[in-house]
Backbone bond lengths (Angstrom), bond angles and torsions (degrees), N, CA, C in turn:
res aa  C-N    CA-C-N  psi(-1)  N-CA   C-N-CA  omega(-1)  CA-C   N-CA-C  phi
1 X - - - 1.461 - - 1.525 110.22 -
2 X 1.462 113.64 162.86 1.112 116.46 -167.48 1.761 107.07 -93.07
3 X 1.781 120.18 160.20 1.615 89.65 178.22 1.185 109.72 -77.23
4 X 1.152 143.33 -30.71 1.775 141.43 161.08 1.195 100.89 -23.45
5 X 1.771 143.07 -43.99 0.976 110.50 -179.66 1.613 123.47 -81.28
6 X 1.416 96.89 -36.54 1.881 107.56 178.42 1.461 113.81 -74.74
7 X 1.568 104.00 29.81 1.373 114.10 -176.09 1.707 93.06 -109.29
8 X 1.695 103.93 -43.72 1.495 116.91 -169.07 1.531 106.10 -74.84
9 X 1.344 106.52 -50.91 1.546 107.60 -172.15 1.761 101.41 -70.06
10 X 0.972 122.99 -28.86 1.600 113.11 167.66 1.479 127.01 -52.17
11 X 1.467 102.22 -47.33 1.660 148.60 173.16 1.909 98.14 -42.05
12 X 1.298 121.38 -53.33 1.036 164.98 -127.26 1.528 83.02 -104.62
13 X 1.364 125.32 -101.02 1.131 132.74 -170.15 1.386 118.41 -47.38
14 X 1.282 118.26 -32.64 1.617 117.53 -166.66 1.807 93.10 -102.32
15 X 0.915 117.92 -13.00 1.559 107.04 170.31 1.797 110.59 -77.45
16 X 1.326 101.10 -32.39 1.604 111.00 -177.22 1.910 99.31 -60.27
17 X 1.624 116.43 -31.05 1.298 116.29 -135.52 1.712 66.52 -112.05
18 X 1.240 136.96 -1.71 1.573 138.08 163.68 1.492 116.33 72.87
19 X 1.419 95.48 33.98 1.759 117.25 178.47 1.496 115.23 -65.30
20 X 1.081 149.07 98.84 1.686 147.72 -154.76 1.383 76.93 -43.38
21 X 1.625 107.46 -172.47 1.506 147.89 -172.50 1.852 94.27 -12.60
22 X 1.438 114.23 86.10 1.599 129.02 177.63 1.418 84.07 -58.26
23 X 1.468 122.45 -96.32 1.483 138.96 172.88 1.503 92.61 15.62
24 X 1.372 106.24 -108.39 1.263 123.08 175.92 1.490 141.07 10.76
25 X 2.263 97.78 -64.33 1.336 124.73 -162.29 1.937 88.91 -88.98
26 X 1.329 106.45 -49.32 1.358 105.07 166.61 1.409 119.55 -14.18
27 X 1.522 112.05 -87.16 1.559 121.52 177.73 0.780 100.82 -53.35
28 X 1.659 157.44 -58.04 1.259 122.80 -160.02 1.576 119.43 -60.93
29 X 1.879 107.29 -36.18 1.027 89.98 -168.22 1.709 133.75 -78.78
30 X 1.615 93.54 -18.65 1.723 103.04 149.46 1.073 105.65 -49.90
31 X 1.435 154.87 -64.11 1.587 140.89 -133.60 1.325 87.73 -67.50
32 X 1.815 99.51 -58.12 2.046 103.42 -163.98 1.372 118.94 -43.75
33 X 1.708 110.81 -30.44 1.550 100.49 -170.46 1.739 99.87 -97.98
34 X 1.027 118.29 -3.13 1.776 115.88 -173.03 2.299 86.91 -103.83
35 X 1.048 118.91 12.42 1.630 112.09 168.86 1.355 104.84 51.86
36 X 1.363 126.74 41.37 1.183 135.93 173.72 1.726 115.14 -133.76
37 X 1.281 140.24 169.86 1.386 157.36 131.10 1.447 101.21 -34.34
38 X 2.089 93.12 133.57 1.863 89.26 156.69 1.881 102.90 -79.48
39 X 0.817 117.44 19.70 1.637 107.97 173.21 1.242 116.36 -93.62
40 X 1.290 128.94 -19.52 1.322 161.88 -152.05 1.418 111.15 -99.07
41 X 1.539 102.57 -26.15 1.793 116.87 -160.14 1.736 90.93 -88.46
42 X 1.700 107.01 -36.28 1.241 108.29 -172.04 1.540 141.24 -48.58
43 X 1.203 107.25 -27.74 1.726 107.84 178.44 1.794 88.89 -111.67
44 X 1.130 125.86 5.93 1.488 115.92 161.58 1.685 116.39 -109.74
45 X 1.284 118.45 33.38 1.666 125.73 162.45 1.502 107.77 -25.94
46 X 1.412 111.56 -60.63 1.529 119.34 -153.77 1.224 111.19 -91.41
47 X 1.804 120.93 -3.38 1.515 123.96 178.40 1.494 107.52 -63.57
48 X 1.280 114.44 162.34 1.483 110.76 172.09 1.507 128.46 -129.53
49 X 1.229 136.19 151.97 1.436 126.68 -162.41 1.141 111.04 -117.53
50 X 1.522 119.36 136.13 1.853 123.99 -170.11 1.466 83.61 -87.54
51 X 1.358 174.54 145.60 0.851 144.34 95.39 2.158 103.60 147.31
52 X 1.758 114.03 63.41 1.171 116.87 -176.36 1.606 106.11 -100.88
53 X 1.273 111.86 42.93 1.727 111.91 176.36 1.331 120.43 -80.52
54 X 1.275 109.16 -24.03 1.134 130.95 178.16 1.216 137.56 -82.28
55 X 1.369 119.72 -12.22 1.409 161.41 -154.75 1.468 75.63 -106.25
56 X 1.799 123.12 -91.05 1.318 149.39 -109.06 1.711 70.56 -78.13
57 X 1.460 124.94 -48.84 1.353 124.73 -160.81 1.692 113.02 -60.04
58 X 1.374 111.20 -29.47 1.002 117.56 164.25 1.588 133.95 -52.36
59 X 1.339 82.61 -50.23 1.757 98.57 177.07 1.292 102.05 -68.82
60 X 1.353 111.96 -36.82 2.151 82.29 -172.15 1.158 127.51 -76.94
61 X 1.884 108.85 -6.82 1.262 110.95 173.19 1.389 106.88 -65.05
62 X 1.424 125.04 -42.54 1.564 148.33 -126.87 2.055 66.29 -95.65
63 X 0.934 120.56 -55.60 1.766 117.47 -176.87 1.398 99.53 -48.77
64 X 1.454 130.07 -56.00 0.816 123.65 -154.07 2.188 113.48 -76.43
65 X 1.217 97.95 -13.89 1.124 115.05 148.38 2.004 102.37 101.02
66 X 1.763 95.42 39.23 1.038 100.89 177.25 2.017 106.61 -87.74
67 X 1.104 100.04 136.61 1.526 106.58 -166.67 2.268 99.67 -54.32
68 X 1.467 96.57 136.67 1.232 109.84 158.55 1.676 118.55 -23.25
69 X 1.702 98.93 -59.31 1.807 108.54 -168.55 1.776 97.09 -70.52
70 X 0.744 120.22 -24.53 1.631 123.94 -159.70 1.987 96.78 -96.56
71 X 1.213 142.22 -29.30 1.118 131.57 128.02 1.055 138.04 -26.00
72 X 1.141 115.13 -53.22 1.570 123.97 174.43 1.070 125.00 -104.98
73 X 1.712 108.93 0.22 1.643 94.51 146.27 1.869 100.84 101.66
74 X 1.364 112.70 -16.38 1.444 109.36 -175.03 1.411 92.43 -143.53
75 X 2.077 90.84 -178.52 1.757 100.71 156.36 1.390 101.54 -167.96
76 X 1.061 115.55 140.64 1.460 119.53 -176.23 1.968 128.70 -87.29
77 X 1.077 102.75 120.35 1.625 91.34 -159.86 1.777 77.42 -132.56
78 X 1.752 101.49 159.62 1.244 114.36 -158.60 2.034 124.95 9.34
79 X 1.174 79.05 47.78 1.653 87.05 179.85 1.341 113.41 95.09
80 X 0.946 93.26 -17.70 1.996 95.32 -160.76 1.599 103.66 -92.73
81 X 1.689 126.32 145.47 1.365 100.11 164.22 1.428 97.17 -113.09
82 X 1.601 86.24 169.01 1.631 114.71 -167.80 1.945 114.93 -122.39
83 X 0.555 99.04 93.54 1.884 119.88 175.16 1.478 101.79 -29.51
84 X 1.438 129.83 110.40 1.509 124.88 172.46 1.266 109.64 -90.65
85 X 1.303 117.70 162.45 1.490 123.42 172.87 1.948 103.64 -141.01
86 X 1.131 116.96 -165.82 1.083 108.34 -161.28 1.583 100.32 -99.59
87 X 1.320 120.19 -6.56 1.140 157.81 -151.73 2.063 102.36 -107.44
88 X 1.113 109.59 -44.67 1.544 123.90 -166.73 2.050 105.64 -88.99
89 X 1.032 118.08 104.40 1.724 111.57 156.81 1.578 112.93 -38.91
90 X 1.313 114.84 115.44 1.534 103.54 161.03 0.925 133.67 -81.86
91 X 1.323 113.82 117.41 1.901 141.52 -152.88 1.952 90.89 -49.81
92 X 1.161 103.12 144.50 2.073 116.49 173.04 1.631 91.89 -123.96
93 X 1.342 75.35 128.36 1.791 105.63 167.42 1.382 114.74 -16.32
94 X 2.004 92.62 -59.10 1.920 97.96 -174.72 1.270 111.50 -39.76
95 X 1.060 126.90 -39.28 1.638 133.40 -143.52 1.620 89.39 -67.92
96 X 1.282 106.70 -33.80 1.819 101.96 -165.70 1.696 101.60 -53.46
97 X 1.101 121.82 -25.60 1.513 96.33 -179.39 1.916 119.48 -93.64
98 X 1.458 106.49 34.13 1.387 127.90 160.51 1.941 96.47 -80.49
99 X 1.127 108.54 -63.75 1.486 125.99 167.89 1.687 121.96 -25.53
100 X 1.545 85.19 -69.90 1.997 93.03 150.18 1.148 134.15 -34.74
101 X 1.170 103.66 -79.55 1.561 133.65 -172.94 1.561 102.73 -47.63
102 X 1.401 120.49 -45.43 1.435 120.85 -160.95 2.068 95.97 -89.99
103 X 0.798 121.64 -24.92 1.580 140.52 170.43 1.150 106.24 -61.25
104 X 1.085 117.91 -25.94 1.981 116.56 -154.80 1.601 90.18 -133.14
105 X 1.535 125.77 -3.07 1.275 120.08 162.16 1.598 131.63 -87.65
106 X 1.991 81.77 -15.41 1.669 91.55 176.37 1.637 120.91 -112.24
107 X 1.490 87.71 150.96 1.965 96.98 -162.04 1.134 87.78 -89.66
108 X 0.885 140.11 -45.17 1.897 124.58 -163.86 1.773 106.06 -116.28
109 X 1.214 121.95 118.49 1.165 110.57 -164.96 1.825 101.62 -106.20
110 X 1.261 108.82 -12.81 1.477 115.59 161.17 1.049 117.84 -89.69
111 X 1.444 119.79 51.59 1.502 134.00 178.89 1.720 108.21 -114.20
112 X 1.238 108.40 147.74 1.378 106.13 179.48 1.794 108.31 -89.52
113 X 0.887 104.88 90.56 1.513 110.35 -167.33 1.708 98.31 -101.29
114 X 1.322 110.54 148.63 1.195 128.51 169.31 1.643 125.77 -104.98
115 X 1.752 126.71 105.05 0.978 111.17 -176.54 1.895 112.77 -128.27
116 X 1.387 102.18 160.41 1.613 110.30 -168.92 1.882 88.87 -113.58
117 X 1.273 87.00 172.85 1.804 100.52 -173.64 1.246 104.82 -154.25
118 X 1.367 135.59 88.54 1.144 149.79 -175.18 1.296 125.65 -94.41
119 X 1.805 100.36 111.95 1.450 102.85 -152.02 1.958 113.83 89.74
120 X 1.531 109.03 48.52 1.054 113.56 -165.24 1.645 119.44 -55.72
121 X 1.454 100.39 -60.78 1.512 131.78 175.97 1.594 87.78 76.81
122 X 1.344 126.42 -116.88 1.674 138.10 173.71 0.915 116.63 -36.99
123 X 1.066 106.61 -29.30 2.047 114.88 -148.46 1.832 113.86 54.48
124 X 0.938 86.72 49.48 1.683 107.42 171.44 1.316 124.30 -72.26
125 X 1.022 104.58 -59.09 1.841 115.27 165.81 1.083 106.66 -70.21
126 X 1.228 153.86 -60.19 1.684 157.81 163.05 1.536 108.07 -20.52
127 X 1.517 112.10 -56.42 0.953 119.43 -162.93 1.507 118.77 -87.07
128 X 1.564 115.24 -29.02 1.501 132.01 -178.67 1.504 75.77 -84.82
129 X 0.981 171.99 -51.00 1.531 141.09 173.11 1.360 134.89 -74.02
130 X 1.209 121.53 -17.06 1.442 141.88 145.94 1.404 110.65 -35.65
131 X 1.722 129.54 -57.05 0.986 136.46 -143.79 1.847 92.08 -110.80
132 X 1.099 121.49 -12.71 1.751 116.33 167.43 1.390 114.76 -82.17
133 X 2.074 113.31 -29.07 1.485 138.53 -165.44 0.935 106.70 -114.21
134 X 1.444 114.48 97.51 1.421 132.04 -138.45 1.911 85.46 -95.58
135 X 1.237 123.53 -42.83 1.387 133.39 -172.67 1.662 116.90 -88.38
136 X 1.158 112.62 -12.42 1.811 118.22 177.11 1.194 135.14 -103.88
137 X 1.262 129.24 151.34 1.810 120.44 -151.02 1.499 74.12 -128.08
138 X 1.786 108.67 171.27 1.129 113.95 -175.69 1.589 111.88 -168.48
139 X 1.397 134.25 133.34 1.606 114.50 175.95 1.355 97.48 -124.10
140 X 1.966 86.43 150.88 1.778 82.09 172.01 1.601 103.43 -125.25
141 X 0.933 110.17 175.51 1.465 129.97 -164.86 1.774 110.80 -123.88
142 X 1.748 101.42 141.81 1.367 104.23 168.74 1.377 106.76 179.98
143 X 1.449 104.44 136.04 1.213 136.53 -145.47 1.582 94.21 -62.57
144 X 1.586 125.60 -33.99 1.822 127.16 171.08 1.861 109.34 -68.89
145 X 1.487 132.72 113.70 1.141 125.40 147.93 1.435 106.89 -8.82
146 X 1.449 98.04 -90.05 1.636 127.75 -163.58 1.868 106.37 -34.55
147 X 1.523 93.74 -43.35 2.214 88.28 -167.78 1.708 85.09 -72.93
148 X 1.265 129.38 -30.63 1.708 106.69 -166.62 1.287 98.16 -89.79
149 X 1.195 125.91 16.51 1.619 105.13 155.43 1.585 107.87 -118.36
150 X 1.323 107.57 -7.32 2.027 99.23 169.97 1.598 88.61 -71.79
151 X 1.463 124.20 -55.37 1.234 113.78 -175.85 1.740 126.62 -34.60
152 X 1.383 97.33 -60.04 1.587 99.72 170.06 1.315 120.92 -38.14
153 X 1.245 93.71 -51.43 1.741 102.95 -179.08 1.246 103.46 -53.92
154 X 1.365 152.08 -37.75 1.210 150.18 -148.84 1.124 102.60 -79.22
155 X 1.748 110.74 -38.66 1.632 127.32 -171.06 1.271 105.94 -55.24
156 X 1.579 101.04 -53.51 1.716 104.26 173.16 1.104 137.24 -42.43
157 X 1.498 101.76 -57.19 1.737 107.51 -175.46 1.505 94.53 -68.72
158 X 1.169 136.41 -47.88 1.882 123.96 170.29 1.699 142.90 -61.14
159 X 1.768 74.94 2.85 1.735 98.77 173.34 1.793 101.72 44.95
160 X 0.936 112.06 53.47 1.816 147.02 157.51 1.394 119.61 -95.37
161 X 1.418 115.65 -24.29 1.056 115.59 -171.48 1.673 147.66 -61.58
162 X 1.590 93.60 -24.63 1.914 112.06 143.70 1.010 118.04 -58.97
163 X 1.438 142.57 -5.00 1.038 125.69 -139.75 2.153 98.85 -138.16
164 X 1.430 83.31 -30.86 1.300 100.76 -153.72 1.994 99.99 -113.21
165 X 1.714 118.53 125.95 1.316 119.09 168.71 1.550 109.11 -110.02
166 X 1.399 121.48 147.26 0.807 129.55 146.80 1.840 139.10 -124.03
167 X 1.760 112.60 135.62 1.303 102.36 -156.83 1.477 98.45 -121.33
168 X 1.388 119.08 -173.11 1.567 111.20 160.28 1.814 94.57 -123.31
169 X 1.406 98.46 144.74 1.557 106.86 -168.49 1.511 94.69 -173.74
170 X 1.665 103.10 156.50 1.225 112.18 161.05 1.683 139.92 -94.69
171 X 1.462 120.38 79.17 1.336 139.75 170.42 1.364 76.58 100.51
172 X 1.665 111.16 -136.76 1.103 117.45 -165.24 2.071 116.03 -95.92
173 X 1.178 104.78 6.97 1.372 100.07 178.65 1.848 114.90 -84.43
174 X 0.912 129.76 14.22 1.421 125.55 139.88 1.626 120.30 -82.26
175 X 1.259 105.18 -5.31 1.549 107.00 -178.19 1.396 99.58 -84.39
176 X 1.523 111.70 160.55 2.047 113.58 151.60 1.793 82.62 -145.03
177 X 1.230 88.94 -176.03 1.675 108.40 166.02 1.959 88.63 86.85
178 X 1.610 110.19 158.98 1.305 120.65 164.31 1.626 114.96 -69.92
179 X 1.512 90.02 174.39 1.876 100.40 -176.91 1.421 95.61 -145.98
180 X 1.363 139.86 147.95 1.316 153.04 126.60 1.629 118.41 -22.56
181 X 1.580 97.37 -67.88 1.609 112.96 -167.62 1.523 104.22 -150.12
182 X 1.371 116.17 140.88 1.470 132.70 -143.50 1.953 95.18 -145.42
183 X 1.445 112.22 99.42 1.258 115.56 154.09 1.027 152.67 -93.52
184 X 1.637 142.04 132.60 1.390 121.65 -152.24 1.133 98.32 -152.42
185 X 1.915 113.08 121.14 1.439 108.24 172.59 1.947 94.08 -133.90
186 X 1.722 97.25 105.57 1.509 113.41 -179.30 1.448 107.50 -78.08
187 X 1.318 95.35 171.50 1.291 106.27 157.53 1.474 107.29 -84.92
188 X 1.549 116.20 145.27 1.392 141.49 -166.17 1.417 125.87 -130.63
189 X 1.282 107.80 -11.17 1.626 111.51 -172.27 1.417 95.49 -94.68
190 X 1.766 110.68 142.87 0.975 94.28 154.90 1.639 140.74 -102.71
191 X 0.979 123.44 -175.14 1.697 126.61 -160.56 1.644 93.63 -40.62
192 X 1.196 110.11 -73.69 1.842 127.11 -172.73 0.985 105.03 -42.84
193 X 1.586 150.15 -14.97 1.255 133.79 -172.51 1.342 88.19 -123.97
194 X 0.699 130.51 -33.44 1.682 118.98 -177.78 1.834 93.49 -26.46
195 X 0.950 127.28 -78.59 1.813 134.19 -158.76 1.457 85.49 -22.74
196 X 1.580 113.76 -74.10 1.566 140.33 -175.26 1.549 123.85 -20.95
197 X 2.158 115.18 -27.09 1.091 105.77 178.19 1.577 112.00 -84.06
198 X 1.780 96.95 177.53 1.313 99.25 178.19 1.914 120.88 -63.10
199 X 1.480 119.88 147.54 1.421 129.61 166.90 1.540 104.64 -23.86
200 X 0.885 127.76 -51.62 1.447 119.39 -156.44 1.449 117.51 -91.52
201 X 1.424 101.15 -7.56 1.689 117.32 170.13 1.063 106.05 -114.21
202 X 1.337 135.75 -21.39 1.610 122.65 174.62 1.522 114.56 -95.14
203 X 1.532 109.43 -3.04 1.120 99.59 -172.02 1.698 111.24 -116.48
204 X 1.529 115.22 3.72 1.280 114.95 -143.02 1.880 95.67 -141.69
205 X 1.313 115.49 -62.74 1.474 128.58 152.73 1.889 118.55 -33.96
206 X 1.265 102.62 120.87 1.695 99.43 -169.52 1.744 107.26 -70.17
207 X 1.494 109.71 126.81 1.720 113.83 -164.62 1.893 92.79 -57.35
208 X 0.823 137.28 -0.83 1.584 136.91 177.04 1.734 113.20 -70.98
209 X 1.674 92.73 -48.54 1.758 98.70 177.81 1.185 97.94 -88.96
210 X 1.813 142.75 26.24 1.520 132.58 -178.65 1.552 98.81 -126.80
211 X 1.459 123.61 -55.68 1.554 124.20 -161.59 1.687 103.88 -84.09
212 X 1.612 85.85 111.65 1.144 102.18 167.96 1.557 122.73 -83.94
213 X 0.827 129.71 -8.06 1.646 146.09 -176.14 1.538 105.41 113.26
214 X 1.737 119.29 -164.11 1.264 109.04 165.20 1.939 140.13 -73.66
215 X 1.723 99.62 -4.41 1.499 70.05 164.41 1.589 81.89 -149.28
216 X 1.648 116.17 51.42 1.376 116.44 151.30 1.477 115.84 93.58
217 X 1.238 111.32 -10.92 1.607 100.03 -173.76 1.368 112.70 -111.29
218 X 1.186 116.67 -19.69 1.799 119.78 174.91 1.128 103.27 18.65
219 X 1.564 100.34 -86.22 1.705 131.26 -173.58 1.777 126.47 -27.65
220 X 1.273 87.35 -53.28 1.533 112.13 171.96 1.760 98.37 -63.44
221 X 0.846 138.91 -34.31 1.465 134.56 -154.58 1.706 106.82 -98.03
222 X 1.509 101.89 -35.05 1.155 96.54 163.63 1.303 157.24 -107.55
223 X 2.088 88.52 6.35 1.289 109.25 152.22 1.402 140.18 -100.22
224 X 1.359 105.34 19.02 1.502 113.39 -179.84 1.318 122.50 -90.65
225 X 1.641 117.29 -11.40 1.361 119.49 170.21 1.415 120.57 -89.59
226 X 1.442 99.43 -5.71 1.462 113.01 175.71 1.845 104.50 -74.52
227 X 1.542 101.48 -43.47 1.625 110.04 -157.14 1.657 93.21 -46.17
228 X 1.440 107.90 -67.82 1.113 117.91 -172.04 2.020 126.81 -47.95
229 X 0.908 96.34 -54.12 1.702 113.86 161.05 1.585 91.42 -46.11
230 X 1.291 159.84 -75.67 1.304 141.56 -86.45 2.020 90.25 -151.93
231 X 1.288 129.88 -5.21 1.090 115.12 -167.45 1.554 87.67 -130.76
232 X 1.713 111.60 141.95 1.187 116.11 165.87 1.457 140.05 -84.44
233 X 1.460 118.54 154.51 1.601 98.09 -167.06 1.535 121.80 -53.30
234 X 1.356 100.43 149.03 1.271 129.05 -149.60 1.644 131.10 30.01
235 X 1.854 94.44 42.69 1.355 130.57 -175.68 2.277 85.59 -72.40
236 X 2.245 100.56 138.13 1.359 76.09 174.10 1.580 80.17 -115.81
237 X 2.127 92.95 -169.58 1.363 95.09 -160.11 1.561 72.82 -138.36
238 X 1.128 108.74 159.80 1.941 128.37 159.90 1.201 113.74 -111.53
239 X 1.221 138.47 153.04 1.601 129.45 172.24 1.488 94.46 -150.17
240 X 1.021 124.70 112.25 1.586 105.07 155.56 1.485 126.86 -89.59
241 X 1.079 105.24 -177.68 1.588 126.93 -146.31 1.550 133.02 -136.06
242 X 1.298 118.08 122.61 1.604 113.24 -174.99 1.915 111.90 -66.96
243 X 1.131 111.31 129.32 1.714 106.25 163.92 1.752 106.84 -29.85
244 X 1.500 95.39 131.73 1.729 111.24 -166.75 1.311 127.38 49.69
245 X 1.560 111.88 26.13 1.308 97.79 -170.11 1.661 98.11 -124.35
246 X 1.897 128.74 33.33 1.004 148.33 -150.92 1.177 99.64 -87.56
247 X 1.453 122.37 -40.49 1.521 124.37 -141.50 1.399 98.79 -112.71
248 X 1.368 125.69 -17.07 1.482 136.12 -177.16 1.840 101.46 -88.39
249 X 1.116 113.96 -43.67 1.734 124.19 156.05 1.369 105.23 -34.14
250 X 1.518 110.73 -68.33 1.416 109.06 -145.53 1.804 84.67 -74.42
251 X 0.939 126.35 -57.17 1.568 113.92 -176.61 1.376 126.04 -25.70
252 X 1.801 111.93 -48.88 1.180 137.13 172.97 1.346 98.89 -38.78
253 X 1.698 117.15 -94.18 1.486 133.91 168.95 1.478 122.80 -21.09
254 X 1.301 108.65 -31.99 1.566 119.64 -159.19 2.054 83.46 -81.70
255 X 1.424 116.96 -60.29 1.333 110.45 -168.77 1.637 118.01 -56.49
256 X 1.635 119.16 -30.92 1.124 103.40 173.76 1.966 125.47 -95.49
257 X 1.767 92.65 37.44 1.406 109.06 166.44 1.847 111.70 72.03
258 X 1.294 107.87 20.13 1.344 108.38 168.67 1.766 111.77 -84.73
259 X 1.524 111.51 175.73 1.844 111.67 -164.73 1.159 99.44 -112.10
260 X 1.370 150.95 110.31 1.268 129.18 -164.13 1.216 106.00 -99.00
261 X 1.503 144.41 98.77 1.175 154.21 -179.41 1.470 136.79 -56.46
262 X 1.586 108.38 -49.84 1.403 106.97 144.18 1.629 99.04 -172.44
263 X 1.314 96.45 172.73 1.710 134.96 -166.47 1.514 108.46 -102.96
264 X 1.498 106.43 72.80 1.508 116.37 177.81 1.706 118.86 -76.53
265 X 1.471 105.14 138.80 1.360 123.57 175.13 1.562 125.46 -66.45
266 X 1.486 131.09 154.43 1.548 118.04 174.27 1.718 80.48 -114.90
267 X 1.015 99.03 -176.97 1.610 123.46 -150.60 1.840 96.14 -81.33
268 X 1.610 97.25 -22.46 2.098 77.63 161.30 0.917 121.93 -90.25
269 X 1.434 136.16 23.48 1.521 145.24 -145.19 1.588 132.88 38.25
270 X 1.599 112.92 40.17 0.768 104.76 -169.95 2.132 105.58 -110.45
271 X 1.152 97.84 152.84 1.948 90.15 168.46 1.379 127.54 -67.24
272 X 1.352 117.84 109.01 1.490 123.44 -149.73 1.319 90.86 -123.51
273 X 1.256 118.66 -49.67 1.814 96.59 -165.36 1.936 104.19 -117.57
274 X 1.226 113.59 174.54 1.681 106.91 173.81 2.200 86.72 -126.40
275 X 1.391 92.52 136.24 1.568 106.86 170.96 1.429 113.80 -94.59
276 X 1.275 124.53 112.03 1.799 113.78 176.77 1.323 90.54 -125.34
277 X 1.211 100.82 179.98 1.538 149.02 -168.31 1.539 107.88 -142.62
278 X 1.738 118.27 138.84 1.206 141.78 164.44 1.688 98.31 -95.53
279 X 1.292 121.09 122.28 1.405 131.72 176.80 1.362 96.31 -111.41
C-alpha cells in the first residue's frame, strides 16, 4: 500500500477514537515510525512501505489516547526538547509565558543570578531560562526522586548541566541560601475534577503534577512561605495559575507580604501566571 493510504486508514481510526486533527496526527505518526519528518512524507504520497506494523502500533496507542509527546518520548518547549518519562508532567505551551514574564522582569540579564524551580517536573522552566542566562546557575526541586533525575538528565542532553542542580524536596523547604528569581508551576486542579479532565491528561500526566487538593490551591499555600524566606529583596517570583484561580493566588501571596506586579496572559488570552516582587 501506498503511505497516502496508511495515512487515511490511520486518519480513519483516530478520528473514530475522536482524536483532534486525525489527518494531521496520522502523518506524524507514520513519519515517527518511518525515522523521517511529516514534511518529508509530502512529495512521497505514492511511495510504499514493506513493513507498516509499526506505524499501525502507534496508532492504537495514539487511539488509546496516549498523548502524541508521550509516544515519542519528548516535547519541545521554548525551542528546546525535553525527554518525558512516566515520572515527568508534559510541559504545555502556555507555560512558555512563565519564560517571558521572568525575562522581561529582569534588568540585567548578564547578571549572575541565582534561580530555584519549584515543582520542577522536566526542568523546563529552569532550563528555558538557563539557556537565555547565559551567567546564572539554578536548582529545581520536586517532591518525586525519579522526575529530579529525568530532569537532570534533561540538563545533560542540553549541556546545562554546570549550570543546572537537581534535588528531590518538598517546595522550597529543602532549599536555604537567597535566589534572584523563583519559579513555580503547581499543581492546580482540584481533587473533584481531576475524573473531569481529558484521557490523555488524566490518564498519562503523573496525578502529583495534577492534584491540587480540594479546591486547588494546597500548593500555593504551601509554597508561599517559602517565596518569601528564599528570595532576595526585590527578589521576583512567577507562579502560574489555573483558569479563575488568579485572585485566590494573589490573596495567598498578598498575606505572606509579597507585591504582586502583574497578571500575565498565555497566548489564548487567558491569566496564567501572577508576577511578584519581595519588597
Amino acid at each position: 500500500m501506498l503511505i497516502e493510504s496508511y495515512i487515511r486508514q490511520g486518519a480513519e481510526l483516530l478520528a473514530a477514537a475522536q482524536i483532534e486533527e486525525p489527518q494531521r496526527e496520522a502523518r506524524l505518526l507514520l513519519a515517527h515510525a518511518m525515522g523521517a519528518t511529516s514534511g518529508n512524507l509530502i512529495g512521497f504520497s505514492e511511495q510504499s512501505i514493506s513493513d507498516p506494523s509499526n506505524y499501525f502500533d502507534l496508532v492504537k496507542k495514539r487511539v488509546a489516547y496516549v498523548p502524541y509527546s508521550r509516544i515519542v518520548g519528548k516535547r519541545e518547549f521554548w525551542s528546546l526538547d525535553f525527554q518525558l518519562t512516566v515520572d515527568t508532567f508534559d510541559p504545555r505551551p502556555d507555560s512558555e509565558v512563565m519564560v517571558y514574564s521572568a525575562l522581561h522582569g529582569i534588568d540585567n540579564k548578564s547578571a549572575e543570578l541565582r534561580i530555584a524551580d519549584l515543582g520542577t517536573g522536566t526542568g523546563c522552566l529552569l532550563l528555558a531560562l538557563l539557556s537565555e542566562l547565559q551567567n546564572s546557575t539554578g536548582v529545581g526541586i520536586d517532591l518525586n526522586p525519579a522526575t529530579a533525575t529525568a530532569a537532570a538528565a534533561n540538563a545533560t542532553k542540553l549541556g546545562l548541566q554546570t549550570r543546572a542542580a537537581f534535588i528531590a524536596g518538598d517546595w522550597g523547604t529543602s532549599l536555604s541560601g537567597k535566589f534572584n528569581l523563583i519559579v513555580a508551576n503547581p499543581p492546580y486542579i482540584s481533587t473533584l475534577d481531576i475524573q473531569e479532565l481529558a484521557p490523555g491528561v488524566r490518564l498519562y500526566d503523573p496525578i502529583l503534577a495534577l492534584d491540587g487538593g480540594v479546591d486547588g490551591l494546597d500548593a500555593y499555600r504551601a509554597l508561599a512561605p517559602d517565596l518569601v524566606r528564599l528570595l532576595v529583596p526585590g527578589g521576583l517570583a512567577i507562579i502560574e495559575v489555573g483558569i479563575v484561580q488568579a485572585a485566590s493566588v494573589i490573596e495567598i501571596l498578598k498575606a505572606v507580604d509579597l507585591t504582586v506586579t502583574s497578571i500575565d496572559r498565555d497566548l489564548s488570552g487567558v491569566d496564567r501566571c501572577i508576577v511578584c516582587r519581595f519588597r
